[in-house]
N, C-alpha and C positions, 0 to 999 in steps of 0.2 A: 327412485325408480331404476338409477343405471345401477343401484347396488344390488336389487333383486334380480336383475337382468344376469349379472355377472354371476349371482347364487346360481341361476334357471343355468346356466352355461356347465357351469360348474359339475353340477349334479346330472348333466346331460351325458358331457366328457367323462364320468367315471361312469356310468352305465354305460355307455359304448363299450370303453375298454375291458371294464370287468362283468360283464353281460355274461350267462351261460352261454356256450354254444350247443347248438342244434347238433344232437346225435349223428343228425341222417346226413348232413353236412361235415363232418368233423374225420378229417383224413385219417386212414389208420397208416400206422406207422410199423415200419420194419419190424422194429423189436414189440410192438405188441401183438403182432400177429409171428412172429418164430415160434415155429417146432408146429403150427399148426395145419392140420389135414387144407385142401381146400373147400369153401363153403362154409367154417368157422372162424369164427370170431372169439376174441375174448371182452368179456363183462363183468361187470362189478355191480351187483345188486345187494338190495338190504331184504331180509328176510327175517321171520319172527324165529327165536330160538327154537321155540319145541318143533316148529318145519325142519327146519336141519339136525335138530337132534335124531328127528324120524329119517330122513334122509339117510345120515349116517350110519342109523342101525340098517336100515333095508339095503342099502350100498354092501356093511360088512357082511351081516347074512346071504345076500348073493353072492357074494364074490364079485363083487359091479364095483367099478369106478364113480364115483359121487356123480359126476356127467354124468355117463350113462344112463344112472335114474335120473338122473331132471330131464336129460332128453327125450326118452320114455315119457317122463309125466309130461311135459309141454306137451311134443307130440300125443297125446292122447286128448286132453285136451284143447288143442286147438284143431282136431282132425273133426272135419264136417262142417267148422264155425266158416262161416262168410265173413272174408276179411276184406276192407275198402283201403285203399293206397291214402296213406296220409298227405 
């Protein structure tokens, strides 16, 4: 029994430590926020290829900044939606 104890501890103490952290909790720091406007943030999302293939093209053909268009398209998207505070 004190050996499964010590497993249960074990497996406790490395989920603490190596636990994700919460986005909305998670300090941002100097150098990840440099050179940026206020109100921005920088992010690291995963996206399917041919979205950013399309992205890329409508970025070059405007003459727009790859932001730009996502900001565009989020803002379009999220414009009208009812959003609840997590």
């Amino acid at each position: 029994m004190a050996h499964n104890m010590q497993a249960i501890k074990r497996v406790y103490f490395v989920y603490k430590v190596y636990r994700p952290k919460d986005p909305a909790t998670m300090a941002l720091t100097e150098t990840s926020q440099k050179g940026l406007k206020d109100g921005w943030t920088r992010a690291t999302f995963i996206l399917r290829k041919d979205y950013l293939e399309k992205l890329k093209s409508i970025s070059y053909w405007q003459r727009r900044k790859i932001k730009e268009v996502i900001d565009e398209a989020l803002g379009s998207y999220l414009e009208g939606k009812r959003i609840r505070k997590r």
